[in-house]
FIVEXNU-473083 format. One line per field, with one value per residue (C-alpha): residue number from 0; z negated, y, x negated. Coordinates in Angstrom, 1 decimal, padded with zeros to 4 digits, always signed. Layout:
<rs>
seq = c(NUM_...);
z = c(Z_...);
y = c(Y_...);
x = c(X_...);
</rs>
This chain:
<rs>
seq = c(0_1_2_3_4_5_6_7_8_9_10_11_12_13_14_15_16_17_18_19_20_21_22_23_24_25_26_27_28_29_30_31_32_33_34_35_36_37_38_39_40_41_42_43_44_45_46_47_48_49_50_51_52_53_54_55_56_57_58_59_60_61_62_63_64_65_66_67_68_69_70_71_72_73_74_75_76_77_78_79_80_81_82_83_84_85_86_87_88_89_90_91_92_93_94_95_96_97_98_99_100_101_102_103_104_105_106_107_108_109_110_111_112_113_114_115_116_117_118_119_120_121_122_123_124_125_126_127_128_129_130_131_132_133_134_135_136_137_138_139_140_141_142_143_144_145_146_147_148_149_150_151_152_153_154_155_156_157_158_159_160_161_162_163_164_165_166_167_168_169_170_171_172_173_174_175_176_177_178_179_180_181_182_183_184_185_186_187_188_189_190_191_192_193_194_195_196_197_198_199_200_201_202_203_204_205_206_207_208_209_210_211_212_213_214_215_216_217_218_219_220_221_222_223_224_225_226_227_228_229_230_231_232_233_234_235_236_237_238_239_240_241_242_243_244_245_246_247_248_249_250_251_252_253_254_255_256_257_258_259_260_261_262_263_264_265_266_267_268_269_270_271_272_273_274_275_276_277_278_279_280_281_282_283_284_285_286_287_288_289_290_291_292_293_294_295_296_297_298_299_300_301_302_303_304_305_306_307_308_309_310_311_312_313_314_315_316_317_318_319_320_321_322_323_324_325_326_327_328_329_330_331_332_333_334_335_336_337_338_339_340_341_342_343_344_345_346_347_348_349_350_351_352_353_354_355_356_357_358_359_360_361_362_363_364_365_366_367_368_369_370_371_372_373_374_375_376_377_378_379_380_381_382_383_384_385_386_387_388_389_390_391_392_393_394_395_396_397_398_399_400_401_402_403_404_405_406_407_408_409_410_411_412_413_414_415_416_417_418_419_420_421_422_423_424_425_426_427_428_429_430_431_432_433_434_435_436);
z = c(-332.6_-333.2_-336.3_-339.3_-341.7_-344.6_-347.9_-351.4_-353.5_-355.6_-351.6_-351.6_-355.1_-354.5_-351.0_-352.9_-356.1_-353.0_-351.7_-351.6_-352.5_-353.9_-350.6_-349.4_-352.0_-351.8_-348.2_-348.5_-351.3_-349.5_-346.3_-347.0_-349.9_-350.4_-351.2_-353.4_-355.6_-356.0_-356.7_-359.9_-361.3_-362.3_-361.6_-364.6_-363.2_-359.7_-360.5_-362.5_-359.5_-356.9_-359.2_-359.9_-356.1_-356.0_-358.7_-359.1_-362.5_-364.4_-364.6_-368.2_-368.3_-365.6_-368.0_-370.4_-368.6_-368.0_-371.6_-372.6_-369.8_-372.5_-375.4_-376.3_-377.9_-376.1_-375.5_-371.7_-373.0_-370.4_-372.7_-372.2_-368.1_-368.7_-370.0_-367.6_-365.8_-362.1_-362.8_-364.0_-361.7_-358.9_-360.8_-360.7_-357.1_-357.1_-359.5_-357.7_-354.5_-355.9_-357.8_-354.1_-352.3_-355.5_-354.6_-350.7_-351.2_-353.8_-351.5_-348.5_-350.8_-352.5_-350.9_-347.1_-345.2_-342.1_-343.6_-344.9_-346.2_-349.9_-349.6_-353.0_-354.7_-357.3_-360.1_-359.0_-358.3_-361.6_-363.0_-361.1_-361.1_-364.8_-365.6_-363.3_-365.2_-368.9_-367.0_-366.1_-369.6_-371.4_-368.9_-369.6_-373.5_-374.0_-370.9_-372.0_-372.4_-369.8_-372.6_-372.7_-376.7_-377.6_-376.3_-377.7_-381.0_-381.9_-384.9_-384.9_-386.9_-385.0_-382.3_-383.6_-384.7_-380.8_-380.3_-383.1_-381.4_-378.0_-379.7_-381.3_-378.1_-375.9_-378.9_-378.9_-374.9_-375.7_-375.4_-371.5_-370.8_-372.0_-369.9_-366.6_-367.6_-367.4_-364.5_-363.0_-364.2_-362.6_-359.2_-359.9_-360.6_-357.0_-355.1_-356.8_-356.5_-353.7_-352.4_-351.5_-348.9_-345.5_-345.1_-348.2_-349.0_-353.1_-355.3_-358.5_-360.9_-358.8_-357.7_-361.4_-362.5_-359.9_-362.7_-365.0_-363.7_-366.7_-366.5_-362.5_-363.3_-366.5_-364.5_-364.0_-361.0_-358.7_-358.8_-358.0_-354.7_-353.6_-353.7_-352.1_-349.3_-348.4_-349.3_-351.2_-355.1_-355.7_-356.0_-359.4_-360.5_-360.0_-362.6_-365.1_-364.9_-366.6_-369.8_-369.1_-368.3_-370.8_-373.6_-372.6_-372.5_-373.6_-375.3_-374.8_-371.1_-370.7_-372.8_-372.0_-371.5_-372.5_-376.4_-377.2_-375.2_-376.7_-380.5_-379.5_-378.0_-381.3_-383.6_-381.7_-381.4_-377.6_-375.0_-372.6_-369.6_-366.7_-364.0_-361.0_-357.7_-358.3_-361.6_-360.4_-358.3_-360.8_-363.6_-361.2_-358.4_-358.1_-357.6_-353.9_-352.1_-349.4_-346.1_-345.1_-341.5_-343.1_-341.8_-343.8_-344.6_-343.4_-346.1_-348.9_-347.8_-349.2_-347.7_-347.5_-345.9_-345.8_-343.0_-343.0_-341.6_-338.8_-336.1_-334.1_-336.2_-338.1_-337.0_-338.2_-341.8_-344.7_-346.9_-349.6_-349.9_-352.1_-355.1_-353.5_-353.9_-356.6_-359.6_-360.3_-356.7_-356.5_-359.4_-357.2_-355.3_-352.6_-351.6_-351.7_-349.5_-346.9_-347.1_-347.0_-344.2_-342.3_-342.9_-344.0_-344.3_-340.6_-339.3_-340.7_-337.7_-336.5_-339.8_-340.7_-337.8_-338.8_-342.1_-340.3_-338.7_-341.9_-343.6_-345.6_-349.1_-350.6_-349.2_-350.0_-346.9_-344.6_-342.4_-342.1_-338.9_-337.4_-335.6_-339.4_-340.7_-344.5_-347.2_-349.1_-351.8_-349.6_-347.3_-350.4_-351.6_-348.4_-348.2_-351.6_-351.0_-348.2_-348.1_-350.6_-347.7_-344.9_-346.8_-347.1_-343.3_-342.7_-344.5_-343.1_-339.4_-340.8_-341.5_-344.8_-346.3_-347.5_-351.4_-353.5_-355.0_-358.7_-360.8_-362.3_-358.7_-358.3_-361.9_-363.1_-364.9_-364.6_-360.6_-361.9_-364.9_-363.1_-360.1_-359.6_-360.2_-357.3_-355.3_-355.9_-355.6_-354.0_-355.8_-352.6_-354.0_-356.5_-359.8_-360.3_-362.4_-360.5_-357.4_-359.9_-361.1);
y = c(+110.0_+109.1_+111.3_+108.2_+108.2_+109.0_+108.0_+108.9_+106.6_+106.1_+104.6_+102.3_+101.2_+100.1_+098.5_+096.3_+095.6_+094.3_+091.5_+088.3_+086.3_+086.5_+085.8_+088.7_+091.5_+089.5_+090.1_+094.1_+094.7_+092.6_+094.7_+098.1_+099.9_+102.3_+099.4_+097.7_+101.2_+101.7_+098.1_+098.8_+101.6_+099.3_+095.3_+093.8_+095.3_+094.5_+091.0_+090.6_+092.6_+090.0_+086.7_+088.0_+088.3_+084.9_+083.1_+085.7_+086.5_+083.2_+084.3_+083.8_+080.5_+079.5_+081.2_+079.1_+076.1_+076.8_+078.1_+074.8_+073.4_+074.6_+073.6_+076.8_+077.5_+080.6_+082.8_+083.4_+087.7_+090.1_+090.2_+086.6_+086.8_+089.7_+086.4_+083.9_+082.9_+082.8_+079.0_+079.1_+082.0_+078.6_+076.5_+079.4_+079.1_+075.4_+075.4_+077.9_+076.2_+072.6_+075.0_+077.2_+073.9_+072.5_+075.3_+075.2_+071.9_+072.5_+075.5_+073.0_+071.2_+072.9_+076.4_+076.6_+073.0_+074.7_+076.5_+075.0_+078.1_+078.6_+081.0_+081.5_+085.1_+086.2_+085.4_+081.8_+081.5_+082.5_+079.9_+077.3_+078.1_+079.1_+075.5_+074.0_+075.4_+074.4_+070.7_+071.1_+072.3_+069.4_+066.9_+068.3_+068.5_+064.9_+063.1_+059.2_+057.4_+055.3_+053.2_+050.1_+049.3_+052.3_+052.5_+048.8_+049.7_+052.3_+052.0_+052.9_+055.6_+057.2_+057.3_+059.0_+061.4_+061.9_+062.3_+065.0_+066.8_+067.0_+068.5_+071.0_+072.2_+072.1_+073.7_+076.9_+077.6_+079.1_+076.6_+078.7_+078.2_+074.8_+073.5_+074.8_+073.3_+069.7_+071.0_+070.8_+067.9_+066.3_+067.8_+066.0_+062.7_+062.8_+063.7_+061.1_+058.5_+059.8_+059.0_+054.9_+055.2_+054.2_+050.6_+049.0_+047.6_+048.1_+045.4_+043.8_+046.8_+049.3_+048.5_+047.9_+051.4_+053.5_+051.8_+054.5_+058.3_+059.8_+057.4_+058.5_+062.2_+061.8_+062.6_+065.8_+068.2_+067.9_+064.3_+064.5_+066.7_+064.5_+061.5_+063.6_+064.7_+061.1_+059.3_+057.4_+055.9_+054.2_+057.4_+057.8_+054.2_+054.5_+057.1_+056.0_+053.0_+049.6_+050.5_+050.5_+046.9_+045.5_+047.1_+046.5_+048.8_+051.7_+054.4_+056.9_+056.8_+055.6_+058.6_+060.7_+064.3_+062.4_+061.4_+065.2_+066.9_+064.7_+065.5_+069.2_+069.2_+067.0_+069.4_+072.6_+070.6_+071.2_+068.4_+067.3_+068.8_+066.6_+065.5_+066.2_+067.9_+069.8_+071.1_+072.3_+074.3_+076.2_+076.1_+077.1_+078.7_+082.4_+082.9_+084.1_+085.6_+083.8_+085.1_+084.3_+083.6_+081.2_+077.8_+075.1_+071.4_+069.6_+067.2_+069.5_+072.5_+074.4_+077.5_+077.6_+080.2_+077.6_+074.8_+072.0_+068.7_+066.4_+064.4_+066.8_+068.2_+064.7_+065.4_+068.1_+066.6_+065.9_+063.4_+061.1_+057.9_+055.9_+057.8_+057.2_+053.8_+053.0_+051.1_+049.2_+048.5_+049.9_+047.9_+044.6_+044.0_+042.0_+044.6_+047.4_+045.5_+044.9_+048.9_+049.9_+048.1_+049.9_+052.8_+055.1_+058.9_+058.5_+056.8_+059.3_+059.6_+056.3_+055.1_+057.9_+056.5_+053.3_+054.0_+055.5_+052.0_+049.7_+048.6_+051.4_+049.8_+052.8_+054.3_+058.2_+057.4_+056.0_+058.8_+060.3_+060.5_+061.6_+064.4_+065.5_+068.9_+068.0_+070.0_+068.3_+067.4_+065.5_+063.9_+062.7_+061.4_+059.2_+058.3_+056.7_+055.0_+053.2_+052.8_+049.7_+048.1_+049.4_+047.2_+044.0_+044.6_+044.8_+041.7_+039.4_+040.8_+040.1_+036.5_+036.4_+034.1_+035.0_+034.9_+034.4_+038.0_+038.6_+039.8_+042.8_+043.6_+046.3_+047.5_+044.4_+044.6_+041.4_+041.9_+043.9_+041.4_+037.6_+037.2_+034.0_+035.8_+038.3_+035.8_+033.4_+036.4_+039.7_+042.6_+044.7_+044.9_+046.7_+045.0_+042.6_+045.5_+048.5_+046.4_+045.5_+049.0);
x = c(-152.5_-149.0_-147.3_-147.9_-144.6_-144.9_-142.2_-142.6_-144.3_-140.4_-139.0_-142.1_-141.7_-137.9_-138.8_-141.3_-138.6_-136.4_-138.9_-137.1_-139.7_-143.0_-144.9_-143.1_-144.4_-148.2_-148.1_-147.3_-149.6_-152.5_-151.6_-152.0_-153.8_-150.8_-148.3_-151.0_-151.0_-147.7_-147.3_-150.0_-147.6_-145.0_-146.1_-144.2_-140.9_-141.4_-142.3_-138.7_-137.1_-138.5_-137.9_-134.5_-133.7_-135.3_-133.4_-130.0_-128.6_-129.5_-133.3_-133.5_-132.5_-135.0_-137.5_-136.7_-137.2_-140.7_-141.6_-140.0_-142.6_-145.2_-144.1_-142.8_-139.0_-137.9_-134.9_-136.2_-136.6_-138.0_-141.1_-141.7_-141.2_-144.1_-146.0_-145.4_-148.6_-149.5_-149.0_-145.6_-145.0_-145.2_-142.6_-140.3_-140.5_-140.2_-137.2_-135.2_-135.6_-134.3_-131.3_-130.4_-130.7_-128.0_-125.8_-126.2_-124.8_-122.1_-120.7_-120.7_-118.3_-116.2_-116.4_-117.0_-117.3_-118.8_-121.7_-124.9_-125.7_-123.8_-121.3_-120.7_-119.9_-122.0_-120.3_-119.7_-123.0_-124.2_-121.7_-123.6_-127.1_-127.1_-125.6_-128.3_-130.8_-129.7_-129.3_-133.2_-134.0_-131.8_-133.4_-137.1_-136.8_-135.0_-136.8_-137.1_-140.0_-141.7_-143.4_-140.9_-142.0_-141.4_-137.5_-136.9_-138.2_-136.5_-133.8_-130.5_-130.7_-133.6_-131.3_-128.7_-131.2_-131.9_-128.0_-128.0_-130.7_-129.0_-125.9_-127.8_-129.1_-126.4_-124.0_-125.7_-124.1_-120.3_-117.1_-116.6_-120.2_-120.1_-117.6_-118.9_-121.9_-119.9_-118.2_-121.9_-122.6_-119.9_-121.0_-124.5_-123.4_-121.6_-124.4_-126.5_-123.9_-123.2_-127.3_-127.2_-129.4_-128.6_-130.6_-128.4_-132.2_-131.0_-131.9_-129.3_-130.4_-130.3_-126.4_-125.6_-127.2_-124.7_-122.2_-123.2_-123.9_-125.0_-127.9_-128.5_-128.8_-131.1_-134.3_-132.7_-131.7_-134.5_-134.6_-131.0_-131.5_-134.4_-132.5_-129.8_-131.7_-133.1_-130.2_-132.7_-130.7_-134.1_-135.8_-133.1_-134.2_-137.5_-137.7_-135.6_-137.9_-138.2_-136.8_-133.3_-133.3_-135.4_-133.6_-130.2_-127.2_-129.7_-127.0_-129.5_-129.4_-125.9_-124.6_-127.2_-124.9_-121.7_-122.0_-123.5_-120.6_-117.8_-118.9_-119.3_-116.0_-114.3_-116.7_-114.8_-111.2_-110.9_-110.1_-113.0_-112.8_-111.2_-113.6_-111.7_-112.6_-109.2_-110.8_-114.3_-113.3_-110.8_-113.7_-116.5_-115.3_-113.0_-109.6_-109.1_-106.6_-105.7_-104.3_-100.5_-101.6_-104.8_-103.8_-101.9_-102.8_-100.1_-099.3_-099.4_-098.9_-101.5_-103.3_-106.8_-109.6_-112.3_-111.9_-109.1_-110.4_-108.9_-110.1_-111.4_-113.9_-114.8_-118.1_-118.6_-117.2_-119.8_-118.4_-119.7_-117.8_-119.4_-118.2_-114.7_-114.5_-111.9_-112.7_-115.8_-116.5_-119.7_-120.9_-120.3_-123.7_-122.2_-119.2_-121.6_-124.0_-122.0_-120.7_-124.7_-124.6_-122.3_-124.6_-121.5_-123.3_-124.7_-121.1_-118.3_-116.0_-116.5_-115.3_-112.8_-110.8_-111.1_-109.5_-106.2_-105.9_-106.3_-103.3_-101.4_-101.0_-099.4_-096.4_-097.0_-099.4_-097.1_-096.6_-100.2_-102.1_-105.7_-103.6_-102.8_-105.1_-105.9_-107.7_-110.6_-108.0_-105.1_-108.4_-110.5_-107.1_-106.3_-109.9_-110.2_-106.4_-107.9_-111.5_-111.8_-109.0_-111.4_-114.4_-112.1_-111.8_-114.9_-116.3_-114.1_-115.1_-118.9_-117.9_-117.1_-114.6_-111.3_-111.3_-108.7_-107.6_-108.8_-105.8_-108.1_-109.1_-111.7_-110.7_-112.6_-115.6_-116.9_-117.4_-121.0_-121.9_-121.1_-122.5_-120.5_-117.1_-118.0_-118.7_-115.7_-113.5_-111.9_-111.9_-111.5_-107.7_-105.5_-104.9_-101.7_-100.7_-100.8_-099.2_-096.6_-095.6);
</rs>
């Protein structure tokens, strides 16, 4: 017989604490009686080992969401992981997938535009993931009601009472903590804007609820990545449900993160955070040294590691444009139709090169070309200066009448409340004002 190998039972023990998943360590302890033994000597600690390698750093806050799950207040302690059941041992699982899939996505974004794999370091990712968690905790706890009486019934005072209780929550978290947590926020009220659905088969509501993203993200992070993933908005409407429109312009939902955040940041006298791409990254992601050789956008000069994009690698180039229109555009149900219709997710380069051809309404983009290499910044940048002209464009090549430009243009507000003033006019234009300055 072959010589069998033999390694102390300590070697075995730290093989098993480095399973990367739970399936992994049940299939070595159900495989061999030795690795089931040693597994018996310390189980509590190799469970946290595993669902640490599963979940990274930000373990206690996933704890907490599933205490919270029980009705159970919780500080996510390694005594209370010792606790968790084979039940809640499954929606650890479940919520680290939806949060890994959240950053695969957020690194495609912001960090590496050629990787569907996140390429975050481990700080950033802890950053990230234990923001997405506190989301899925604040979405859990202060989930709305799908009973419409008892949304429309509900006094003003009782509300504010709601209000109170999401700032007591989300003011425990550190000012630092706190505003990466927006900066997260931010990033999931993209991608769920950013999830239209390719068949533009949305009905009146469902284009007037993309008017307000803290409303989109209420159901919380999961709901956000399955939306995400089959570019499906009315999987968002669906579950805020009925109650938004038979109660009006529901606060609640409306301000959902927003109202909380903005007294916790008067209570602590800081400004609110910007919302910028520009500022995501500096709040979320690390500092890195880039290499004098790394190649250099060619409109602002800036030097980046991560892939510069230009026409020959537009297919390669994942881009949400519907939270690039400018304005109030995607509040108007007739604009936005005809742009569903042009099926925009599945049609990038086809309609990135259509947008270097449109009219250049602004002269900082005189000059710029499909030949030109552009970082996310400078390309978002063009893209949004154009794309509302690209739309005009395209709905008078589908037939539609030319309309008399509204002075408010796609600033106005009445484009998503009057159906006849979207009809009668363009808003697929800057305001008088803005043209004027």
């Amino acid at each position: 017989m072959p010589p069998t190998l033999i390694l102390p039972n300590d070697i075995l023990d730290r093989i098993l604490q480095w399973s990367p998943t739970f399936q992994t360590l049940l299939a070595a302890i159900c495989a061999s009686k030795t690795w089931y033994n040693v597994f018996q000597t310390h189980p509590k600690s190799t469970l946290r080992s595993v669902a640490t390698n599963l979940v990274g750093p930000a373990l206690s806050d996933a704890v907490r969401v599933l205490r919270y799950a029980n009705n159970e207040d919780t500080t996510g302690s390694d005594e209370e992981f010792d606790a968790l059941s084979k039940e809640e041992f499954i929606r650890l699982r479940a919520n680290a997938n939806v949060v890994n899939e959240l950053e695969a996505v957020f690194s495609l974004r912001y960090r590496d535009t050629m990787s569907q794999t996140s390429r975050l370091t481990s700080a950033e990712s802890l950053r990230l993931t234990r923001a997405m968690y506190r989301i899925m905790l604040y979405c859990d706890v202060f989930s709305m009601p799908d009973d419409e009486d008892s949304v429309i019934e509900l006094e003003e005072n009782e509300r504010d009472e709601i209000v109170s209780q999401r700032t007591a929550m989300l003011d425990k978290y550190p000012t630092k903590e706190l505003v990466e947590l927006n900066a997260t926020l931010t990033f999931l009220r993209s991608v769920a804007l950013g999830s239209g659905g390719e068949d533009g088969d949305l009905d009146d509501d469902d284009d007037a609820i993309r008017v307000n993203s803290d409303m989109l993200i209420s159901p919380g992070p999961a709901s956000v990545l399955e939306a995400h993933q089959c570019q499906e908005i009315s999987i968002l409407c669906e579950q805020i449900g009925d109650t938004v429109w038979s109660a009006g312009p529901f606060s609640l939902l409306l301000d959902f993160f927003t109202a909380p955040l903005q007294r916790i940041w008067n209570q602590r006298q800081v400004d609110a955070p910007s919302s910028s791409d520009e500022e995501i990254r500096e709040i979320l992601l690390d500092k890195q040294e880039v290499s004098p050789s790394a190649a250099a956008c060619d409109r602002c000069g800036r030097r980046d590691d991560t892939q510069l994009r230009k026409e020959a690698n537009w297919n390669e180039l994942h881009l949400d444009l519907r939270p690039l229109l400018r304005g109030k555009i995607t509040g108007n149900f007739t604009d936005m139709g005809v742009f569903d219709d042009a099926k925009p997710n599945k049609n990038i380069p086809k309609i990135m090169a259509e947008l270097f051809t449109v009219p250049r309404t602004e002269g900082e983009f005189k000059d710029w070309n499909k030949s030109d290499a552009l970082c996310s910044t400078c390309l978002n940048k063009f893209v949004s200066a154009h794309l509302h002209v690209w739309l005009l464009d395209r709905k008078l090549k589908d037939g539609y009448d030319a309309l008399e430009d509204c002075p408010d243009g796609y600033d106005c507000q009445e484009q998503t409340e009057v159906t006849l003033h979207a009809l009668t006019h363009n808003h697929l234009c800057a305001p008088k004002e803005k043209v004027a300055e």
